[in-house]
C-alpha positions, -999 to 999 in steps of 0.1 A, spaced: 0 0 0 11 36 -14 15 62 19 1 93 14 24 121 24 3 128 55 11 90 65 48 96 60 49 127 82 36 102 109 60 75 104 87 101 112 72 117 143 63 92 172 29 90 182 29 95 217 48 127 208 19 133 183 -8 122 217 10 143 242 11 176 213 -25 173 207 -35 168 243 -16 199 253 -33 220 223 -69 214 236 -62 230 268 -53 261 239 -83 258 218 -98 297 221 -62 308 223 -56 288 187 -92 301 172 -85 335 178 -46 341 169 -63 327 136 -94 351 136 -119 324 137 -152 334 147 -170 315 175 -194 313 197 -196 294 234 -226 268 239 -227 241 266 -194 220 259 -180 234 224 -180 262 205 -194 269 171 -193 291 143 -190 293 105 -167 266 92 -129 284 93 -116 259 64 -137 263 35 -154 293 45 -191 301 46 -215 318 69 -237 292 87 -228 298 124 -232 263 136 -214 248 103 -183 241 124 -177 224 160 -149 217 185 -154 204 219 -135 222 251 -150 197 274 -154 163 277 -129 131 284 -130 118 252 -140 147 226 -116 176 237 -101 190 207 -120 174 186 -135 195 155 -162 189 129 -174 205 96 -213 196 98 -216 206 58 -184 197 42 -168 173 68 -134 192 66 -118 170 93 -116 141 72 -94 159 51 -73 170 83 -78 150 113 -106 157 138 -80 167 161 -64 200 173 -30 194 153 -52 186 122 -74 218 128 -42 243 128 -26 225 100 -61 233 78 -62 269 91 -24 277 81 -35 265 47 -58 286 44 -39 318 58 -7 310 39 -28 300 6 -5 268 4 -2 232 15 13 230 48 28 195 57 23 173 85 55 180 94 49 221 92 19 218 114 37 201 144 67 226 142 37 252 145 18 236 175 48 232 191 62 266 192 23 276 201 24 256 230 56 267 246 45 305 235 14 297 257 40 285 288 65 310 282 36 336 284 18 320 315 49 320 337 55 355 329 22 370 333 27 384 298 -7 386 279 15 399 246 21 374 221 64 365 213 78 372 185 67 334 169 34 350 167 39 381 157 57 361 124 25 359 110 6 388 94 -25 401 116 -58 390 109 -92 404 114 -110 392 147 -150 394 140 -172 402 169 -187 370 188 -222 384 188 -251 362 204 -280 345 178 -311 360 173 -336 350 201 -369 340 188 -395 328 215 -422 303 209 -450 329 211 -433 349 181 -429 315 165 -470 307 169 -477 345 156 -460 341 118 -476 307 116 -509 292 108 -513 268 137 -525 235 133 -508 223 99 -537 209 81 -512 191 59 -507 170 90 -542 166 103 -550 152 72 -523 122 74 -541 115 108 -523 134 134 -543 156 160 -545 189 162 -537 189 200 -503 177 192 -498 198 167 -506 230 189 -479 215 213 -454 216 191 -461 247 170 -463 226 140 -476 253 116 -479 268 81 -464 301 70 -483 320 47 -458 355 46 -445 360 14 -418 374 24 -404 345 44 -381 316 31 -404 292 44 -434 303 31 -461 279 18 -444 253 38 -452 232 74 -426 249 96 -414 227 125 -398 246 153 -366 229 171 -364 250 206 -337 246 232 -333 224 257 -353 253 284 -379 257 251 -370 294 258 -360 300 224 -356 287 185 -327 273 176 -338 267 139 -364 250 123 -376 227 93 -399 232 66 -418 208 46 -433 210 10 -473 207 13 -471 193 -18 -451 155 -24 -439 160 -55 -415 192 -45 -377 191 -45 -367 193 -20 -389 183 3 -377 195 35 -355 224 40 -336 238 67 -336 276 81 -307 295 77 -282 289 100 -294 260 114 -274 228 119 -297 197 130 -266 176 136 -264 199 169 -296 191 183 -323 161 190 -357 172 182 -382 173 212 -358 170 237 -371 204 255 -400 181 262 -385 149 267 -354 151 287 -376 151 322 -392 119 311 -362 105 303 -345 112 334 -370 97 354 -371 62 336 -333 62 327 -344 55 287 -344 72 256 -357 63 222 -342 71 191 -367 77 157 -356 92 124 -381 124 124 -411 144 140 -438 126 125 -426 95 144 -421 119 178 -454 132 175 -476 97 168 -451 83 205 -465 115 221 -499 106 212 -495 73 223 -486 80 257 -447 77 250 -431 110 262 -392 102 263 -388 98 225 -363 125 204 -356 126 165 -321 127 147 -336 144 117 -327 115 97 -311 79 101 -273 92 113 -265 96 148 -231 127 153 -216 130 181 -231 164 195 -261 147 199 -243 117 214 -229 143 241 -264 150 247 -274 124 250 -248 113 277 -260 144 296 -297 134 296 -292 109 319 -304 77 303 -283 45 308 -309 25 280 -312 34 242 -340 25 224 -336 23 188 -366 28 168 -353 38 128 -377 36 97 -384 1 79 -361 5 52 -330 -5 43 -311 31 53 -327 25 85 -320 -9 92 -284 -1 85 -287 32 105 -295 10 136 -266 -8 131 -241 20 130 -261 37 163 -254 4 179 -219 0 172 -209 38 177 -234 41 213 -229 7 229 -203 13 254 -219 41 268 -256 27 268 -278 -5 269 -290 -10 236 -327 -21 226 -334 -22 193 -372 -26 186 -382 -38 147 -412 -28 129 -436 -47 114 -432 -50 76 -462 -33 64 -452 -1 86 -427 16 66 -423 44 97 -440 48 130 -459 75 121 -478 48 94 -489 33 128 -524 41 146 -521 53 184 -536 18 193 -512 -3 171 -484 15 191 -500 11 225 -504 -25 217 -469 -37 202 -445 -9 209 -455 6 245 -452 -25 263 -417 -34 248 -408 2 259 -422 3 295 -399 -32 298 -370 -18 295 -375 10 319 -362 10 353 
């Protein structure tokens, strides 16, 4: 097998030298973003902003955790998956941003030189009670710091006011307009909006203080695409209903998995209150944080009956089973989703599996 240049550069350097580097950069990580003018903001664990490698202006396009045993310094591009490219590590983040300031490739080799000299800078300076930057830093041509200014704030009542609450599109497919109303599932008829003449479904935070995003869906099946996003707003952050959940799910230690709102929505109305969507058949690991957090030690897996989500339960499985006890619960074959099931079919075969596992 042919070794990329990037495998090379790792042959040469040992790797607990290349563990002990990285491990020392994460306790630099805001000190790193800002000597190269990245623009972030704090939330919970990490910090996000727009992606600093291949550019944009979606503020929760890029990720990297400042807490956690086992995410630390790590980094994600939710759009373009940058790290993949780089390494989901510190090292691998400063080597993609001096690319990108240089306008060059920087080698492996380049990037720990770098790190390294950052790292005693950061020493040197600590010692010395000197906030200035040495002359390593000052090597490198200033560059523009952009204000970390807080999101918009959007409350649920201004949500409900721009929409048209219930979604007929939805009561017709069977759901109830009680529901609905609970989770300001709505239509927007402004013209003026990017979501108009589509079903807008609010995410909120985990208080349900404010909106974090939202999705909109076509009322017409034949549109492409079906579903959008709002501006801005990166799902792989978030688990859909957990403002409502996480108190249920704290008191019976479970949490169930489903693929999207519809399927959240017919639980709810079947008495199942703990369940939270991924907004599709992939599970990343913000929402695995989250998770952690929530206080559930039992996973229920509960992904569409198709063959994405059959393989989707799979890779949940493998990448959450050392952290929680896994129960994966199969549909039966004429249900293609759980929202194709009635309330009573649900209470009847899914419920009681459910209420099982709790403890």
């Amino acid at each position: 097998m042919k070794l990329t240049h990037q495998q090379k550069s790792y042959k040469k350097i040992d790797k607990s030298e290349i563990d002990l580097l990285c491990h020392n950069l994460s306790f630099e990580i805001e000190d790193i973003l800002e000597y190269f003018g990245v623009e972030y903001y704090h939330k919970d664990n990490y910090l996000h902003g727009p992606c600093p490698v291949h550019g944009g202006d979606n503020p929760t396009a890029f990720t990297v955790y400042v807490d956690g045993d086992d995410m630390k310094g790590n980094w994600y591009c939710w759009t373009r998956q940058c790290e993949k490219e780089y390494q989901p590590t510190m090292l691998g983040l400063i080597r993609a941003l001096m690319e990108r300031q240089n306008d060059r490739k920087i080698s492996f080799s380049e990037a720990v030189r770098f790190a390294k000299k950052f790292v005693k800078s950061s020493k040197e300076q600590n010692q010395a009670g000197n906030s200035e930057r040495n002359r390593f830093t000052n090597s490198y041509k200033n560059l523009n710091r952009k204000k970390r200014a807080a999101l918009p704030q959007v409350t649920p009542k201004q949500v409900r006011d721009k929409l048209s609450i219930p979604a007929k599109y939805y009561i017709e497919r069977g759901y109830r307009s009680k529901t609905l109303d609970k989770y300001d599932v709505g239509l927007c008829e402004d013209k003026t909006k990017p979501m108009y003449n589509r079903i807008v479904v609010p995410v909120y935070d985990d208080d349900c203080k404010n909106m974090v995003g939202c999705v909109g869906r076509s009322r017409y099946n034949n549109s492409v695409p079906k579903w959008i996003n709002s501006r801005g707003f990166n799902s792989g952050h978030y688990l859909y209903n957990y403002w409502f959940a996480q108190e249920e799910i704290r008191k019976t230690g479970v949490a169930i998995l489903v693929e999207g709102q519809g399927d959240v929505w017919r639980l709810y109305e079947s008495g199942i209150k703990n369940a939270v969507g991924l907004f599709g058949c992939k599970i990343t690991d913000a929402q695995m944080i989250k998770l952690e957090g929530s206080g559930a030690m039992n996973l229920v897996i509960l992904m569409d009956n198709d063959e994405a989500g059959l393989k989707a339960r799979e890779k949940i499985k493998s990448k959450c089973e050392r952290i929680f006890n896994i129960h994966s619960i199969s549909l039966n074959e004429k249900y293609s989703d759980i929202g194709d099931m009635s309330v009573e079919e649900i209470q009847s075969n899914i419920k009681p599996l459910i209420e099982q596992i709790t403890v």
